[in-house]
Wavefront OBJ file of the C-alpha trace (Angstrom):
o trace
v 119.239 49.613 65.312
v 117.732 51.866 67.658
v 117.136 51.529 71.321
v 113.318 50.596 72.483
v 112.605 49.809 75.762
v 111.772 46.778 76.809
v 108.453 44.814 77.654
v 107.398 44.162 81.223
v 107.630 40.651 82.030
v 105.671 38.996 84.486
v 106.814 37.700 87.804
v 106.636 33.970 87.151
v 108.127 34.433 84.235
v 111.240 35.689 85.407
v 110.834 33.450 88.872
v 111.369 30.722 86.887
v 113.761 31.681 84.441
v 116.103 32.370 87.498
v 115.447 29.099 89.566
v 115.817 27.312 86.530
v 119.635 28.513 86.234
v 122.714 25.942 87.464
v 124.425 27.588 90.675
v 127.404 28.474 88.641
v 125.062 30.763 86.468
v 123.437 32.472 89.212
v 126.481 33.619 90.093
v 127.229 35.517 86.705
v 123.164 36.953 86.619
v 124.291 39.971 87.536
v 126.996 40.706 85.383
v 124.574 39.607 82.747
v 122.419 41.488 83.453
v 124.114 44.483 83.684
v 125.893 43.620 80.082
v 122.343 43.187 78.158
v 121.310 46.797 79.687
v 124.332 48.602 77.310
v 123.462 46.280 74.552
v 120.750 47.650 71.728
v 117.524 47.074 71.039
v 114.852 46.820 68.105
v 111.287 46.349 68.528
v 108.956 44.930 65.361
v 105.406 44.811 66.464
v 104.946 42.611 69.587
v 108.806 41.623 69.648
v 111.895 43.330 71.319
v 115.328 42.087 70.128
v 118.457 42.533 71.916
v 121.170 42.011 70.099
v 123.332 40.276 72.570
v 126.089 40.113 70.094
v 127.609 40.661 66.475
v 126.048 36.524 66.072
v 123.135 36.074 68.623
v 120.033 37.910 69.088
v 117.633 37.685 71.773
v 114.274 38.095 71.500
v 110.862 38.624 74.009
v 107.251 37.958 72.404
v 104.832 40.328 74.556
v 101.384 39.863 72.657
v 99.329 42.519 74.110
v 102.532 44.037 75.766
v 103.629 41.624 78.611
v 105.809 38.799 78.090
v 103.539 36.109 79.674
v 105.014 32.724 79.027
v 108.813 31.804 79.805
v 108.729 30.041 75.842
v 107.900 33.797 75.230
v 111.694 34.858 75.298
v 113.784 32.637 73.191
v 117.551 33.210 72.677
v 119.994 32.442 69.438
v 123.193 31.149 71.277
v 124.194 27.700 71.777
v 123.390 26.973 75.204
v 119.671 27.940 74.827
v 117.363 27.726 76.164
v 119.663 26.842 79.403
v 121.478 29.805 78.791
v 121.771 32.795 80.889
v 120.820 35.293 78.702
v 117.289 34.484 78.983
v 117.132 35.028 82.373
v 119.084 38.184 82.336
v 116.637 39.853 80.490
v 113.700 38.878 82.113
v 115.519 40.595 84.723
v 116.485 43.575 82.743
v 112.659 44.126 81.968
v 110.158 45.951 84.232
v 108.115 43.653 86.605
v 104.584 43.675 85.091
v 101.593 43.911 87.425
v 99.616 40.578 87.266
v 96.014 41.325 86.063
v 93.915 40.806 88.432
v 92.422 37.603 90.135
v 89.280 36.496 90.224
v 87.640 37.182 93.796
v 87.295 33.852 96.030
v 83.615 33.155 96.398
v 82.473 32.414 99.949
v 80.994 29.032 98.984
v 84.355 27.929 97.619
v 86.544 29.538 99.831
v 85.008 29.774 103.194
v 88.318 31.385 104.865
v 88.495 33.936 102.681
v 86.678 37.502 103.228
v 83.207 37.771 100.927
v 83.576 39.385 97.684
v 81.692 42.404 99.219
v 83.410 43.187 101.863
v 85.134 46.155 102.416
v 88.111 47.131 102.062
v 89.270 50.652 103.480
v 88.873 49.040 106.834
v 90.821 50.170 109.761
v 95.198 49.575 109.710
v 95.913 48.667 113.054
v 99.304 49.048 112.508
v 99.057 52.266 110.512
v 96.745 54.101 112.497
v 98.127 55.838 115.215
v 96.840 54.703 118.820
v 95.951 57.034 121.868
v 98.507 58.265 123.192
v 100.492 56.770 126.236
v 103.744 57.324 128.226
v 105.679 54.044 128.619
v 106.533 53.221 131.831
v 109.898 52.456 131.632
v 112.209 52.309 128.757
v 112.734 48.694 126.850
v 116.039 46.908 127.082
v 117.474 45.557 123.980
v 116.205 41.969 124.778
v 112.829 42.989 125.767
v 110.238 40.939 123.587
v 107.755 43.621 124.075
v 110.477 45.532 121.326
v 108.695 42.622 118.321
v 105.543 43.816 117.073
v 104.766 39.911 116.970
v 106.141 36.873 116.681
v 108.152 36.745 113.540
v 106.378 34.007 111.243
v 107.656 30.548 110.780
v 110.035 29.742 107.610
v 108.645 26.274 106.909
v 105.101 25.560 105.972
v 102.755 26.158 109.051
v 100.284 23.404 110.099
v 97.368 23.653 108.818
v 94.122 23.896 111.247
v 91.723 21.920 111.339
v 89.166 23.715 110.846
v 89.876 27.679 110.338
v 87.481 30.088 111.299
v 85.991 32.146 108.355
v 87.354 35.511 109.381
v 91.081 33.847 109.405
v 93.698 33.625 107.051
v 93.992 30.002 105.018
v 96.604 27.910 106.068
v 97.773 28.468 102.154
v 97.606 32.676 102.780
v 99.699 32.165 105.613
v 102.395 30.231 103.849
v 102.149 33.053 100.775
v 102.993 35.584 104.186
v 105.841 33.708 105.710
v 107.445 33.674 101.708
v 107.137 37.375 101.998
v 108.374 37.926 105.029
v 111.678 35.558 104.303
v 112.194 37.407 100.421
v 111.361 40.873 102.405
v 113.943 40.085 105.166
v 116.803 38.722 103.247
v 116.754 41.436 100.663
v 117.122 43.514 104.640
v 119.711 41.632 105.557
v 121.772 41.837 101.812
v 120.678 45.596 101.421
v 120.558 46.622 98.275
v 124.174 46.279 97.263
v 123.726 41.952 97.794
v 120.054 42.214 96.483
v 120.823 41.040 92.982
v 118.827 39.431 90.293
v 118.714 36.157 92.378
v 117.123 37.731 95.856
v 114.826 39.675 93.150
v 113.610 36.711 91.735
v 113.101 35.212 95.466
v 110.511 38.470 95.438
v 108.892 37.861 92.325
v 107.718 34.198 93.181
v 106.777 35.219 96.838
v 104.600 38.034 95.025
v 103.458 35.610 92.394
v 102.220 33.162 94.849
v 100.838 35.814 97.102
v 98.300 37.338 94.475
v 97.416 33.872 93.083
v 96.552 32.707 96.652
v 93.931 36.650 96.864
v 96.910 38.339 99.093
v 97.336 41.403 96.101
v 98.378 43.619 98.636
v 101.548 41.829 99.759
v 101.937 41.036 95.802
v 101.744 44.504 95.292
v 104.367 45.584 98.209
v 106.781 42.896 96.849
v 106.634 44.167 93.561
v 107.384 47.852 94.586
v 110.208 46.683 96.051
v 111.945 44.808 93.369
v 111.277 48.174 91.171
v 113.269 50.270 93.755
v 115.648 47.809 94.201
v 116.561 47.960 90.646
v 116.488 51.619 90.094
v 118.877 51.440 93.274
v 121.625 49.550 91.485
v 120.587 51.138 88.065
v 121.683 54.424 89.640
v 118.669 56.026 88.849
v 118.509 59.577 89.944
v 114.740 59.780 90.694
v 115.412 57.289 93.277
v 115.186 57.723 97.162
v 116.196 55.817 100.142
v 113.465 56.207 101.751
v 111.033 54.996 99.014
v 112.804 51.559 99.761
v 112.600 51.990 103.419
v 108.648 52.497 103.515
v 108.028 49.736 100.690
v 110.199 47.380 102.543
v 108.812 47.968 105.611
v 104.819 47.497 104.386
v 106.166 44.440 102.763
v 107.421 43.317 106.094
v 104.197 44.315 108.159
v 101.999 42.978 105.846
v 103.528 39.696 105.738
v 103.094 39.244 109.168
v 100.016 40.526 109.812
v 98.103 38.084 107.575
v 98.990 35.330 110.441
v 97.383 37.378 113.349
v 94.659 39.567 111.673
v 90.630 38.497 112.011
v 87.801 40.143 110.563
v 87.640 43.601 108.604
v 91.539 43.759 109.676
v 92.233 40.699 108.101
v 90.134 42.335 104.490
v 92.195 45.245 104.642
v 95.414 43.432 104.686
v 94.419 40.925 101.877
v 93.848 44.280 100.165
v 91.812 44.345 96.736
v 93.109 43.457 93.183
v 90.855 45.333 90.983
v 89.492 49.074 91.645
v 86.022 48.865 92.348
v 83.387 51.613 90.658
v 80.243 51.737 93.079
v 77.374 53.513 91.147
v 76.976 57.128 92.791
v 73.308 58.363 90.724
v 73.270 61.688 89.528
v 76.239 64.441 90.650
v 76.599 68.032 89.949
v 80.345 68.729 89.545
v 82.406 71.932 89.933
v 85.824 71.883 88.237
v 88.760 73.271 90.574
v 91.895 73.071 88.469
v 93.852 70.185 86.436
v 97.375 68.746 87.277
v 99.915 67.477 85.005
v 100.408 63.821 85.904
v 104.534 62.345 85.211
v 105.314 58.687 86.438
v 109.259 57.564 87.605
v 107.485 54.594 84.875
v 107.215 56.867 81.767
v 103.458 57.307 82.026
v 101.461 60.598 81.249
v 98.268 62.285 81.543
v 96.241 64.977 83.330
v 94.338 64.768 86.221
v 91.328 67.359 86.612
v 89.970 67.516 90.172
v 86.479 68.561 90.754
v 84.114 68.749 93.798
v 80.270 68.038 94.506
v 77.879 70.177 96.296
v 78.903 68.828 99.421
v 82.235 69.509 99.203
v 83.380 66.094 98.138
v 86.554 65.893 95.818
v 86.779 63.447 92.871
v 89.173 62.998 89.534
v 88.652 62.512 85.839
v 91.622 61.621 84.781
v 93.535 59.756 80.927
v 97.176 58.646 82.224
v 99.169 56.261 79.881
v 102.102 55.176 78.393
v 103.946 58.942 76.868
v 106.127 60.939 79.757
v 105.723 64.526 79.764
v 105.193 64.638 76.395
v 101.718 63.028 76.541
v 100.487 64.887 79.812
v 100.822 68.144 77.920
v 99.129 67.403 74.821
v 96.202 65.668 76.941
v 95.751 68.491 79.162
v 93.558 70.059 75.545
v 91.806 66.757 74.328
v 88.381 66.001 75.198
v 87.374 64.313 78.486
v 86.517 60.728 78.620
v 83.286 61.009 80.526
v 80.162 60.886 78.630
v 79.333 62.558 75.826
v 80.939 65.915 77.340
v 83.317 67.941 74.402
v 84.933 69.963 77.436
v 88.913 69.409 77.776
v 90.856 68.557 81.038
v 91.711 72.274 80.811
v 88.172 73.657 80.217
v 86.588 71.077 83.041
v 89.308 72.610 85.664
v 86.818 75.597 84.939
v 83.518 74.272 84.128
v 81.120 72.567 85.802
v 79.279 68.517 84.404
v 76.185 67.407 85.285
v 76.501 63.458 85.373
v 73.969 60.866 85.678
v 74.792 57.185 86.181
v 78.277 58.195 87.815
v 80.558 55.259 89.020
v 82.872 56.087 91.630
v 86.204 54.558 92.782
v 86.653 54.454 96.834
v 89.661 56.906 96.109
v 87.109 58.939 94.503
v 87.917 58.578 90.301
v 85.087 58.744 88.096
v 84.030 55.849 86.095
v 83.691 56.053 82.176
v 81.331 53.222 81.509
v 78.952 52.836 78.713
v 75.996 53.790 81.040
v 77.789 57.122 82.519
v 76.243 60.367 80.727
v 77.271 63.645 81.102
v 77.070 67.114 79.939
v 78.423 70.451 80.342
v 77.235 72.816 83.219
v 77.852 75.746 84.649
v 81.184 76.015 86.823
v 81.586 77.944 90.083
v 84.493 80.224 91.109
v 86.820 79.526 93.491
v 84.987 82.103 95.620
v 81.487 81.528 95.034
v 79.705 78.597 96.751
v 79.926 75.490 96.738
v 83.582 75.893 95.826
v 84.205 78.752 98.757
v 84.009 76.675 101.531
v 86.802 74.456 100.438
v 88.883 77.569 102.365
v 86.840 78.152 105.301
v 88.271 74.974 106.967
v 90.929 75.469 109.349
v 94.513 75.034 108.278
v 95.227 72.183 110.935
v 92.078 70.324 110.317
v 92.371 70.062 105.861
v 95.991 68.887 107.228
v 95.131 66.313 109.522
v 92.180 64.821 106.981
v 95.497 65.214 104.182
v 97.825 63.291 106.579
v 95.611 60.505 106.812
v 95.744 59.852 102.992
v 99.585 60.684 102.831
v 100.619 58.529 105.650
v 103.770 56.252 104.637
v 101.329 52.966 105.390
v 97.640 54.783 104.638
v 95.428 51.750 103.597
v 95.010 51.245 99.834
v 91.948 52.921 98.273
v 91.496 54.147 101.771
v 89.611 57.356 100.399
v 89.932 60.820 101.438
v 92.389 64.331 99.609
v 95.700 65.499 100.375
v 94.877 68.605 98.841
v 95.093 72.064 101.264
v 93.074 74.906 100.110
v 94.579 78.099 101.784
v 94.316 81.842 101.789
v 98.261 82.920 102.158
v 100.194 86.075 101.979
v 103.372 85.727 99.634
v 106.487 86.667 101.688
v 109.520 85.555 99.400
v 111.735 82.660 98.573
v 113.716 80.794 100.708
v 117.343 78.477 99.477
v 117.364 75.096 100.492
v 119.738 72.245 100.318
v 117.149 70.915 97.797
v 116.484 74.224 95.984
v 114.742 77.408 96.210
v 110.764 77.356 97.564
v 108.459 80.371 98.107
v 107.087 80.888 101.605
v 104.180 82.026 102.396
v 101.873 82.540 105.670
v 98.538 81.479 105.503
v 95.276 82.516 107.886
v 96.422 82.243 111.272
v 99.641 83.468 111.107
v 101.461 79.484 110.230
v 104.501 80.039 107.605
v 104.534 77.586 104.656
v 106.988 76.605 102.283
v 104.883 75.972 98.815
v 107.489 73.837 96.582
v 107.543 72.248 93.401
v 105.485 69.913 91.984
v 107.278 68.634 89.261
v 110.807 70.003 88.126
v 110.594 68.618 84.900
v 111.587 71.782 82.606
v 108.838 71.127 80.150
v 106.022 72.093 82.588
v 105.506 75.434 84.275
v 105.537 74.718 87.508
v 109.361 76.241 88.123
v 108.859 79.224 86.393
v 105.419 79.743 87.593
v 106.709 79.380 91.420
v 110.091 82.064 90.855
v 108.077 84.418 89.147
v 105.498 84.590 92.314
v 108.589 84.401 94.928
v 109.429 87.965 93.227
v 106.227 89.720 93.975
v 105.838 89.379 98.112
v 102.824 91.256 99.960
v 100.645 89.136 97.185
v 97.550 87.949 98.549
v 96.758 84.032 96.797
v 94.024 81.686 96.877
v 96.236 78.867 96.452
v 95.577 74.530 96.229
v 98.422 72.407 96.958
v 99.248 68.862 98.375
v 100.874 68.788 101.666
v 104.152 67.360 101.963
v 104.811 65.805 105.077
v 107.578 67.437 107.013
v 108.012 68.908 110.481
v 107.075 71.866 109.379
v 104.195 73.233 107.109
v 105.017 72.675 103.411
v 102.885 71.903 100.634
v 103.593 71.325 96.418
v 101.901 74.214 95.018
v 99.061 73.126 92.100
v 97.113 75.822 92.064
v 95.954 79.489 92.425
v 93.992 82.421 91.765
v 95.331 84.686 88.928
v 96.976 87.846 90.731
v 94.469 89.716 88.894
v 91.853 88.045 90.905
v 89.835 87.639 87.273
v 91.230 83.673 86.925
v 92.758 80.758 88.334
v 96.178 79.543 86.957
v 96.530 75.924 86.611
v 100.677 76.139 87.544
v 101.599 73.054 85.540
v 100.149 74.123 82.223
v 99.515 78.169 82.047
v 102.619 80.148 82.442
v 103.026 83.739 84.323
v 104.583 86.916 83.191
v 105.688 90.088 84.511
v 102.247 91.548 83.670
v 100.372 89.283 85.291
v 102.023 90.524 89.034
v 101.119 93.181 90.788
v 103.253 96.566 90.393
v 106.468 96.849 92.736
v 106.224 98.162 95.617
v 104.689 96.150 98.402
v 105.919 95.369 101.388
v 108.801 92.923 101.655
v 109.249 90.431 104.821
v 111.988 88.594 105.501
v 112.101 84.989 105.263
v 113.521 83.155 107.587
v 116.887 80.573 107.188
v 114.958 77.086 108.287
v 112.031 75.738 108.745
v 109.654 76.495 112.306
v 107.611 73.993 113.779
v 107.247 71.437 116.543
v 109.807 68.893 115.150
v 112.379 71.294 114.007
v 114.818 70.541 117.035
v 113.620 66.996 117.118
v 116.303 64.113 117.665
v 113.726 61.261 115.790
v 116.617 61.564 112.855
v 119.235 59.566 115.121
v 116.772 56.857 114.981
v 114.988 57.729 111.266
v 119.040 57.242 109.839
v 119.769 54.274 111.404
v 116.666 52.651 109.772
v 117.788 54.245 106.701
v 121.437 53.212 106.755
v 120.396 49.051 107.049
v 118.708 49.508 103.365
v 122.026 50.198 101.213
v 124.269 48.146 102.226
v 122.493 45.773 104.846
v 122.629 44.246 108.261
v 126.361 43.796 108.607
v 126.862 47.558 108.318
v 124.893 48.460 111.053
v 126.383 46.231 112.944
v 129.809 47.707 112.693
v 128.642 50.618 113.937
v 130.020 52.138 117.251
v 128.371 52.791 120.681
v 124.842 54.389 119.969
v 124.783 54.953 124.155
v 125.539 59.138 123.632
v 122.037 58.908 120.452
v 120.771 57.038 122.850
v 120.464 59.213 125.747
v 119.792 62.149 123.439
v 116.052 60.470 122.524
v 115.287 60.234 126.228
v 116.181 63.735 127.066
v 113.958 64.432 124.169
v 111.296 62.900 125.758
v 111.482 59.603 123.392
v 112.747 56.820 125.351
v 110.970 54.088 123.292
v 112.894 55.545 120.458
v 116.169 55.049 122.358
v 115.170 51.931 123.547
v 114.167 50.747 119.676
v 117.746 52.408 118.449
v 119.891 50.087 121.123
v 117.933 47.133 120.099
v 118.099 47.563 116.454
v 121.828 48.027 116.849
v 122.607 45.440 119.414
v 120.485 42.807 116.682
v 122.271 43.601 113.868
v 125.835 43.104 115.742
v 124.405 40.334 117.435
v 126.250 36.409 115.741
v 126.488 33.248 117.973
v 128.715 30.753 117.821
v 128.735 26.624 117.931
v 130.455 24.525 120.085
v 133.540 25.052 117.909
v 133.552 28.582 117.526
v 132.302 28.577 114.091
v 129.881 31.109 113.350
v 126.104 30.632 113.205
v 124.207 31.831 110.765
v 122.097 35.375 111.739
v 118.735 35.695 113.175
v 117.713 37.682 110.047
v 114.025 37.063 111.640
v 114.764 38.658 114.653
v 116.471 41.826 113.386
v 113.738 42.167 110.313
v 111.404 42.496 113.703
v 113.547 45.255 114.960
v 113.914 46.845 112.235
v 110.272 47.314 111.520
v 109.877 48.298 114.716
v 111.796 51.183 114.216
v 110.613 52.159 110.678
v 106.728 51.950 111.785
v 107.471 53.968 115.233
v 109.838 56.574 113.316
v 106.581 57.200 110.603
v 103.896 57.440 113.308
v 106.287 60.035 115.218
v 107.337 62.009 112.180
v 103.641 62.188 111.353
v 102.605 63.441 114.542
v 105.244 66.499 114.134
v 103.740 67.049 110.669
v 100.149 67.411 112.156
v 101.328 69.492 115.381
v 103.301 71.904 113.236
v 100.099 73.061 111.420
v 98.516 73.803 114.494
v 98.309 77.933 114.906
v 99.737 79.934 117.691
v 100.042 78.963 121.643
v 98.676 75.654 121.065
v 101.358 74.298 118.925
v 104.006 72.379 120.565
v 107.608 74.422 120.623
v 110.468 72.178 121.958
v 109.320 68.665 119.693
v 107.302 66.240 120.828
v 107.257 63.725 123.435
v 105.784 60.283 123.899
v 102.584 61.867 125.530
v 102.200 63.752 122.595
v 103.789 61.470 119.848
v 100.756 58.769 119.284
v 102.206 55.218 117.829
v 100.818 52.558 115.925
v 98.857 49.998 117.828
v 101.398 46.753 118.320
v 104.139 49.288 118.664
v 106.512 48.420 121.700
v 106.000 50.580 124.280
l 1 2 3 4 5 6 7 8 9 10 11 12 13 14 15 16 17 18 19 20 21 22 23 24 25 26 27 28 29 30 31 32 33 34 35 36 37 38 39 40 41 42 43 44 45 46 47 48 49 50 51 52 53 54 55 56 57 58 59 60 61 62 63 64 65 66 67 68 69 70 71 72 73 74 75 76 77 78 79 80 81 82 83 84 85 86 87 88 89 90 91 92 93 94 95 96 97 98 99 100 101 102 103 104 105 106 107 108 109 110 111 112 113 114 115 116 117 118 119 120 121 122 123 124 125 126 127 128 129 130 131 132 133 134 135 136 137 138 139 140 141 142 143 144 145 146 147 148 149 150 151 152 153 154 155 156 157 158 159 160 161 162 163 164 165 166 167 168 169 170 171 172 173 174 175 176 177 178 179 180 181 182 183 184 185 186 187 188 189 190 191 192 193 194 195 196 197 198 199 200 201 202 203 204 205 206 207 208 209 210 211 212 213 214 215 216 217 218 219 220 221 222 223 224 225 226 227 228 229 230 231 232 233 234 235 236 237 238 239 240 241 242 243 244 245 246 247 248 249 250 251 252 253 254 255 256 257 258 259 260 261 262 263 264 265 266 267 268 269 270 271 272 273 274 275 276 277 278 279 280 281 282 283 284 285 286 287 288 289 290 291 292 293 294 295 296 297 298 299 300 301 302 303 304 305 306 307 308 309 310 311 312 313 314 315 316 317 318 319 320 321 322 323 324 325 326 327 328 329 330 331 332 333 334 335 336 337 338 339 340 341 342 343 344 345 346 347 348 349 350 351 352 353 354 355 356 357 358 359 360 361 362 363 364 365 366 367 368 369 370 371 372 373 374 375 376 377 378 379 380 381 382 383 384 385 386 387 388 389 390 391 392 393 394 395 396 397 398 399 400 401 402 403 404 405 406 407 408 409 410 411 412 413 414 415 416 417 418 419 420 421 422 423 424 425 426 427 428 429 430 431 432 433 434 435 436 437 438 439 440 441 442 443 444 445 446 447 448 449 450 451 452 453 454 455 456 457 458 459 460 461 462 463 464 465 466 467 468 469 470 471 472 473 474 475 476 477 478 479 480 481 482 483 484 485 486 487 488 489 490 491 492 493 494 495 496 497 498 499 500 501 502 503 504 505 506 507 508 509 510 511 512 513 514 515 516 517 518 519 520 521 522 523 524 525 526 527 528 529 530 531 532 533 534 535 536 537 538 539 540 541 542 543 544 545 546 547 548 549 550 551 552 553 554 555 556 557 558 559 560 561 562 563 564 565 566 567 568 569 570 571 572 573 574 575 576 577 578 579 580 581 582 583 584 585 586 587 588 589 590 591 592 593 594 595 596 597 598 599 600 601 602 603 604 605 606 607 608 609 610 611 612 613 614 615 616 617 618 619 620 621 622 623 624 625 626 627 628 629 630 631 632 633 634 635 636 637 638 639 640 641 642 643 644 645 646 647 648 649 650 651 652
């Protein structure tokens, strides 16, 4: 038999399979688990088997590809169906993302926000605040150190009578499920977070989007797929992809208890993409992107622009790795009746009447879209030329806002750069080799890799360039953010000047470069830039450390009293005073009358802990956005809390 991979299972499904299991099973879920993933697999149609052994197969029905039901996976051995295979695999399997729920309606759900209203408001949490200087630094006890109040564990009461613009008593029990799955899963890390605190996930996520919260669903669910690629060993993941979906798990539980209004919307978040008709738009193609998913999905993404200087995607991702993205980058657009490629649109221009567009700006291909093909503009012919004549600093503080670790979903807005740079050479880092550059205003950046996958160009493409500095490139890229100015490099003009080179699907020569000769500058070692010096990483690795292997470990650490006064002579007491509080929590344990120990406050140190991870982000973001700022007026000895703007409920 060959190996096929197996169908995504949905939440409930495997919710239940695991709370169904006798204690004594639980305990051997794991191992089970872990046993199934070396065993093969067949797939016929709609059904997986896994042969479990020589005598007993197991098998998952997915009809239309997700395994629905819990009747859907059956199992051959003589304890089914109380067996523990079943549950293992449901386990094994990829979490499949719910379809979507039907919106409440305001007549029968008067607590609930209208269908219509929107939902790229305002993050409180997310969006930095003005800046302040706190007045004194927080002691490790202070309660001003708790965003708010962690939520209950039980059911709360129910009001009376809640206003419209609150959350349902029901919503608020969905949050306080979240918060407990998000916090023990903290307090296990993810060497404890087995299949059993997964499943703890799954039906907090479940109820969540059956009870219109899909945007803690949706944070729950990231973090069981992390969580599994953790203990899977999978090399694509990264600590702090765990960190930032554990800690808008975490915020987002709790801020469905205190929230009102278009705050409250925005943290309900939206299950479905909505398409608002747009009329008639005259699109410019700028370049197309191969698009490669951790999840084995594939495409190409074209980007184009309107008159105005507004950005929007056509894009065909699906099921097919790299594989697909390459041969999809030369079929036909879905958008109208147009017979232009992803390839030829990066170059072309579409005149569309009856667009739809997505708040993140994708274009709809309904029925009543219509487009054809028009003519294109260069990248230095209007409309397209005025993508560059926007300052460096201001393209990357509009780009931050959509990168942000916590940026609302669907929140709009590019985190594409559009620069004129001067080539200088490449530069070794511990993560490989990138090509600096300097762009107007004299600001060096480091233009990386988009994608190291070995099928797509984008390696060869970005060595061949590092060998021809003095080069003069129009260049698009997505900024990265860093403490210093670094971008993935997309796009650029041809070094003829005749073209642009789309630098995941057309490949360079020798030929293409200019002749030898030009003048060569040195590159310097590391990185420039406001944060370069910064101490924030004494606090960024504590947060960091907790994930792996959990509270207890941060406990045992030593005195943090030296780290400590580091971040104040930096100029960050709050981050000193967050870094003795997170550490004094996790070592804190009482003790009964007896001596025995009491159970942790896994409440109280989830609260420091996101603390910590939401001031650490709104800090290393204002570095990111201070380090493309040219000349006098950037900052040259790292930031300080005058300068370093934190999220609003932030302790101070």
């Amino acid at each position: 038999m060959t190996a096929a991979p197996l169908p995504p299972v949905a939440p409930e499904v495997t919710a239940t399979l695991v709370e169904d299991l006798s204690p004594r099973l639980r305990k051997r879920l794991d191992a089970a688990v872990t046993k199934l993933g070396s065993r093969p697999t067949h797939r016929d149609g709609d059904t997986v088997t896994i042969a479990v052994d020589d005598d007993t197969e197991l098998r998952l029905h997915a009809p239309g590809g997700v395994v629905a039901t819990v009747d859907a996976i059956t199992c051959g051995c003589l304890l089914a169906p109380s067996c523990v295979h079943r549950a293992a695999a449901a386990c094994a399997a990829p979490a499949a993302d719910p379809a979507p729920e039907p919106e409440p309606a305001p007549a029968s759900a008067p607590a609930s926000a209208p269908a219509s209203a929107p939902d790229a408001a305002p993050d409180l949490a997310a969006q930095p605040s003005a800046p302040t200087v706190p007045d004194s630094t927080p002691s490790p006890d202070d309660p001003t150190l708790l965003i708010a109040p962690a939520p209950a564990t039980t059911t709360p009461m129910p009001a009376p009578t809640p206003a419209p613009d609150e959350a349902t008593p029901a919503q608020r029990e969905a949050a306080a499920a979240l918060w407990s799955a998000g916090a023990a899963v903290l307090e296990a890390g993810v060497a404890g977070a087995g299949a059993v605190a997964q499943a703890a996930l799954l039906r907090a996520a479940h109820t969540a989007r059956l009870r219109q919260l899909p945007r803690g669903a949706s944070a729950a669910l990231s973090v069981v797929t992390l969580l599994r690629a953790a203990r899977a060993g999978d090399p694509s993941y990264r600590t702090a992809d765990l960190v930032t979906a554990l800690a808008e798990l975490l915020c987002t539980a709790r801020r469905v208890g205190t929230a009102a209004g278009a705050e409250l919307a925005a943290v309900r978040g939206r299950a479905r993409r909505s398409y608002s008709p747009d009329g008639s738009l005259r699109l410019y193609g700028l370049f197309t992107e191969p698009v490669v998913t951790d999840s084995g999905h594939g495409g190409a993404r074209t980007w184009v622009a309107t008159p105005d200087g507004r950005l929007c995607t056509v894009s065909d991702v699906a099921p097919g790795g790299v594989g697909r993205a390459l041969g999809v980058a030369d079929r036909t657009v879905r958008l109208g009746d147009t017979a232009l490629t992803h390839r030829e649109l990066g170059r072309a221009g579409l005149a569309v009447s009856g667009a739809t567009v997505s708040p993140d700006g994708r274009l709809g291909a309904g029925k009543g879209v219509k487009a054809v093909t028009a003519r294109g503009a260069a990248w230095t012919e209007p409309p397209l030329a005025a993508l560059w004549e926007t300052p460096p600093a201001e393209q990357a503080a509009r780009a931050l806002r959509s990168v942000s670790r916590y940026a609302e979903p669907d929140g709009g807005g590019s985190d594409l750069l559009f620069l004129d740079v001067e080539l200088l050479g490449a530069v070794r880092e511990s993560a490989g080799t990138c090509l600096l550059a300097r762009c107007d205003g004299g600001i060096p950046v480091r233009l990386a890799v988009a994608d190291d996958d070995p099928a797509l160009a984008h390696r060869d493409n970005l060595m061949l360039l590092a060998t021809a500095p003095g080069t003069r490139l129009r260049i698009i890229g997505r900024l990265v953010p860093a403490p210093h100015p670094r971008l993935t490099l997309l796009a650029c003009s041809h070094p003829t000047g005749e073209s642009t080179v789309d630098l995941g699907f057309d490949r360079l020569s020798r030929a293409d470069l200019p002749d030898p000769g030009a003048p060569v500058h040195s590159a310097p070692a590391r990185p420039g830039g406001p944060g370069a010096e910064s101490p924030l990483h004494l606090l960024e690795r504590r947060v960091e450390q907790t994930v792996p292997a959990g509270r207890a470990t941060l406990g045992m650490l030593g005195d943090v009293t030296a780290e400590a006064r580091r971040l104040r002579r930096a100029g960050l007491p709050t981050a000193a005073g967050l870094l003795t509080a997170l550490r004094a929590s996790a070592a804190r344990r009482e003790r009964d009358l007896f001596g025995r120990l009491l159970p942790a406050d896994t409440d109280g140190f989830a609260a420091h802990w996101l603390a910590a991870a939401r001031y650490t982000a709104a800090v290393a973001e204002s570095l990111c956005a201070a380090a493309w700022e040219p000349g006098p007026g950037a900052l040259t000895h790292g930031p300080t809390e005058a300068t370093a703007p934190r999220p609003a409920g932030s302790p101070r």
